[in-house]
Steps between C-alpha positions, in 0.01 A plus 500: 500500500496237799825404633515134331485706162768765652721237589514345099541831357813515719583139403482616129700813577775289702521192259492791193784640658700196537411342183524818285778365251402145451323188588563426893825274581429253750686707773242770450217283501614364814538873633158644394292185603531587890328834433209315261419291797537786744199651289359178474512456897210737616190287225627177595482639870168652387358151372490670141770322316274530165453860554863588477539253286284715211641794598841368390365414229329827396843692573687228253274634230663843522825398640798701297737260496451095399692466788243634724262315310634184583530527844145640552337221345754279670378582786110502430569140356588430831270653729134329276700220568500546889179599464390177373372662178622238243325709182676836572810340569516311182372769306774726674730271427383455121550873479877490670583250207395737248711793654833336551511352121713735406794457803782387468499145550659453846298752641213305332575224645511630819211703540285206353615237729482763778131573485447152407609336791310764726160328281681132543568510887173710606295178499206638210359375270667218206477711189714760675787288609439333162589816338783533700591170374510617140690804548771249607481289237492785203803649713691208492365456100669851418844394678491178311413696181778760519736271606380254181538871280886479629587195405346548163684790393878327576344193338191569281457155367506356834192267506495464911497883499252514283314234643519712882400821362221262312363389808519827761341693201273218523434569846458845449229486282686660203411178230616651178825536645455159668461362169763689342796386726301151524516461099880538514604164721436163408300187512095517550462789683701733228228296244225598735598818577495571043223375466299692786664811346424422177114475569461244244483167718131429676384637863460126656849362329744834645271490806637108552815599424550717731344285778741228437763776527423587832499192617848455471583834629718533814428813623117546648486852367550415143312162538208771554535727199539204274209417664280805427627530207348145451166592614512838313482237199227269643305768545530630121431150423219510728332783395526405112324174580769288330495246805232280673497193678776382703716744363258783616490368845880510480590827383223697752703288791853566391364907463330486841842292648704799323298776737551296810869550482483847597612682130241593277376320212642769251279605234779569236468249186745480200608797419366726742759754660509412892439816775825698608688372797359645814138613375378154504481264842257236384164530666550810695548786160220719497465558158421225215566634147423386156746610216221420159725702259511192269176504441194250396761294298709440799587130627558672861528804677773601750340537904689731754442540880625799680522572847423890479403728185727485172745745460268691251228588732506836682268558785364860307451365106457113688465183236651589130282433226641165415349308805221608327550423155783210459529410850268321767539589878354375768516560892541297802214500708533281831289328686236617770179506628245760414114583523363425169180703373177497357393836401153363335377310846717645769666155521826516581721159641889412606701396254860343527758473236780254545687589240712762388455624121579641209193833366568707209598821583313606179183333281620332201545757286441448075886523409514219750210316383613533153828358522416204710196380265545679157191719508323797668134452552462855698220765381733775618831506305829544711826352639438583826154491550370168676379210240108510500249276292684198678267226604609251799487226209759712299715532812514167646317251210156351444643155549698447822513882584153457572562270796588656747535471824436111449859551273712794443613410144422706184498494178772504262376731305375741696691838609605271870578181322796626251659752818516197694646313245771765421566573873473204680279722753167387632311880416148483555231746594477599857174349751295719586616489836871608345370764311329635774785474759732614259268847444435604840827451614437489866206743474201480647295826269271501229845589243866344617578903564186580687076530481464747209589496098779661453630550097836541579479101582238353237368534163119495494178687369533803644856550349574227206387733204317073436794362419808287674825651547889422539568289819719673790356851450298520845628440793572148648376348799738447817636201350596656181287311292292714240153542347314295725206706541382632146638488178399177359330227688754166603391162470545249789519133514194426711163434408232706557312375848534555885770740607805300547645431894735322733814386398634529141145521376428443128168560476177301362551120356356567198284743307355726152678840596861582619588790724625845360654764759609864557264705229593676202500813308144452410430455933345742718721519804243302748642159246905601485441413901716210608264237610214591210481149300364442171443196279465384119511248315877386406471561129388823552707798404430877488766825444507537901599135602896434515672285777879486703725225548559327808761237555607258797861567671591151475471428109 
């Protein structure tokens, strides 16, 4: 062990020992943060801020206490932000959210604002100090909301209580409860607020409404939820098709106005049950998750973002069975650069992504299938085997669907068209150059885990007994995203033509086949490869084609 790493597992031992009874006071904060930058002292001297920096972060994975915890990743927040790395930092940060949810609030609030303005002050990048920005504002939302919670229960028919713990819960992003306080005051908002609750009044009229509203809000911070709750609304009315014309033009600028002011345009429609307090920070969660319980009969379905793994997960047994039966997930993937392949010509090009999105962490499985459109088409039979027998036409539409990339609409009827319409979410297929970035996950081999098939990763020929199997039972790739070599082939957006390069790249203009990625239980190894591409026609469907969701960050 070198002495960087000796000098954390002292730090652990020392911070253990004075945090062994509780979450750190202030005073003791202040006493064990001259020996964290004592240990600190000899990278930074060393040029290797980063280094230590993942070191600290290592330890906090192991750390005894929460205490310890804390101040580990504390301190790694703020030594990737001397080092200028603005991704690690974030993500650091992302990952400090998740552990202090459960601190008391005052300590909370401290330890937030405390590696926030480390990310503020260090001169990186805007989404950082942005986040920083929003751990203010939900801080100041929670204060507001207890305080509201106070004056309700001395004076429960209080409609300016209500009306405060209306708005922070507002801010918060916690919109049944929004709408519950909201529905008790008076006047057009209280109508508003019943009717949005009640589900019964159309997407365009309650997203008007609630534009108006903010309008007339004082505060800027709930002049933004109204606002995204506004374009959560456009966008259901968008996706449904029940607007064109003028009214088109205005509801995609009011939606694109709502993501300028810095909170995201929330995905949560009528009825949908909002994320819990502190697991959600707009664009920077790293999980997006689909509750489809209600089933094919459902007008909507409730959308969660969490900033770590849900409380269910275990790193041993890893995703329960229901985000694989009732429940989508998908995974954050950020952007980059990476070399993008051509196993069939030796081709291989740069590709850069812009973008930050949303992959499934599993292919759509048949439970899932099933209760978005009604029906399983699947040769195999089972819950949590990947849907197969699905044609590109029965995924995105004949019609519009079959567009793309001149237009990314769909059709209504197809298995894309009605979980837009009940989520309010843009899901699509990935690009080709997304799928492929997604799979090797920074590597450069034949496999995301190295040169040679392995089984303990993929289902193919040599080990499929010919048929598909439940998704999540090999390994993942270094992203945690499953299945993407073997199992059942995955539809992409592209069409079938020159291998896609540069920046953002969607592929060919036009033509007969689209692209199908990653092989399948009916694949030799050489074609569960991560740059091996394949084409068919887009009505085409065999029992070893299925597909994954993608989905932007900002919708």
């Amino acid at each position: 062990m070198n002495r960087m790493m000796t000098g954390y597992v002292l730090a652990i031992i020392a911070v253990t020992a004075v945090c062994a009874w509780g979450y750190p006071t202030a005073k003791e904060l202040e006493a064990a943060q001259p020996l964290l930058n004592e240990l600190m002292a000899p990278a930074m001297r060393g040029g290797k801020p980063a280094e230590a920096a993942a070191s600290a972060v290592e330890f906090a994975k192991d750390a005894e206490t929460e205490a310890a915890k804390y101040l580990l990743l504390r301190g790694a927040v703020d030594l990737y932000a001397r080092a200028g790395d603005d991704a690690k930092a974030s993500e650091t940060f992302t990952a400090l959210l998740g552990a202090v949810k459960d601190v008391p609030f005052t300590e909370q609030e401290r330890i937030l604002l405390s590696a926030g303005r480390a990310l503020s002050k260090s001169g990186n990048s805007e989404r950082i100090q942005a986040l920083y920005r929003e751990v203010k504002t939900h801080i100041g939302a929670e204060r507001e909301l207890k305080a509201a919670q106070d004056a309700l229960a001395k004076s429960p028919r209080s409609a300016v209580a209500r009306l405060r713990a209306g708005n922070a819960s507002a801010v918060l992003g916690d919109w049944p409860k929004a709408l519950e306080y909201l529905s008790g005051v008076t006047g057009e908002i209280a109508q508003l607020a019943r009717e949005d609750a009640g589900g019964e009044a159309s997407a365009e009229k309650l997203a008007d409404g609630w534009w108006k509203v903010a309008d007339e809000a004082k505060s800027a911070d709930v002049k933004a939820a109204y606002r995204a709750r506004a374009a959560a609304h456009y966008r259901k009315a968008l996706a449904n098709g029940s607007l064109s014309g003028l009214r088109k033009t205005l509801a995609e600028r009011r939606v694109e106005e709502s993501e300028q002011t810095g909170q995201i345009g929330q995905s949560e429609t009528a009825g949908m049950p909002s994320p819990a307090v502190g697991k959600r920070l707009g664009q920077n969660a790293l999980y997006c998750m689909v509750d489809l319980s209600r089933g094919p009969g459902a007008s909507s379905y409730p959308v969660k973002y969490l900033t770590k793994e849900p409380g269910d997960w275990t790193k041993d047994k890893g995703w329960p069975d229901e985000y694989k039966t009732t429940k989508l997930v998908l995974r954050r993937i950020e952007a980059g650069s990476y070399i993008m392949g051509n196993d069939q010509s030796d081709e291989s090009h740069c590709v850069t992504l812009t973008k930050p999105f949303y992959i499934g962490v599993f292919e759509v499985t048949q439970k899932q299938y099933q209760l978005v459109t009604g029906s399983n088409p699947s040769n195999f039979s089972g819950d949590k085997r990947p849907v197969e027998k699905v044609s590109y036409e029965m995924i995105r539409g004949s019609s519009n669907g079959a567009q793309w990339p001149s237009s990314s609409a769909v059709d209504s009827d197809s298995f894309l068209g009605k979980l837009r319409a009940r989520t309010g979410v843009e899901f699509d297929l990935p690009t080709e150059a997304q799928w492929e970035y997604a799979s090797r996950a920074g590597a450069m081999t034949i496999y995301s885990y190295g040169n040679s098939a392995d089984g303990d990763y993929m289902w193919y020929n040599a080990n499929s007994s010919r048929s598909s199997h439940d998704v999540g039972s090999k390994n993942p790739n270094p992203w945690g995203v499953y299945d993407m070599h073997g199992n059942v082939y995955e539809w992409c957006l592209d069409w079938s033509g020159t291998l896609a390069y540069g920046t953002d790249p969607k592929g060919a203009s036009s033509g007969t086949d689209r692209v199908f990625r990653g092989g399948s239980w009916f694949s030799s190894a050489r074609y569960c490869g991560l740059s091996w591409r394949h084409s068919i026609p887009p009505s085409n469907r065999f029992g070893d084609y299925g597909f994954r969701l993608v989905s932007p960050l900002s919708k």
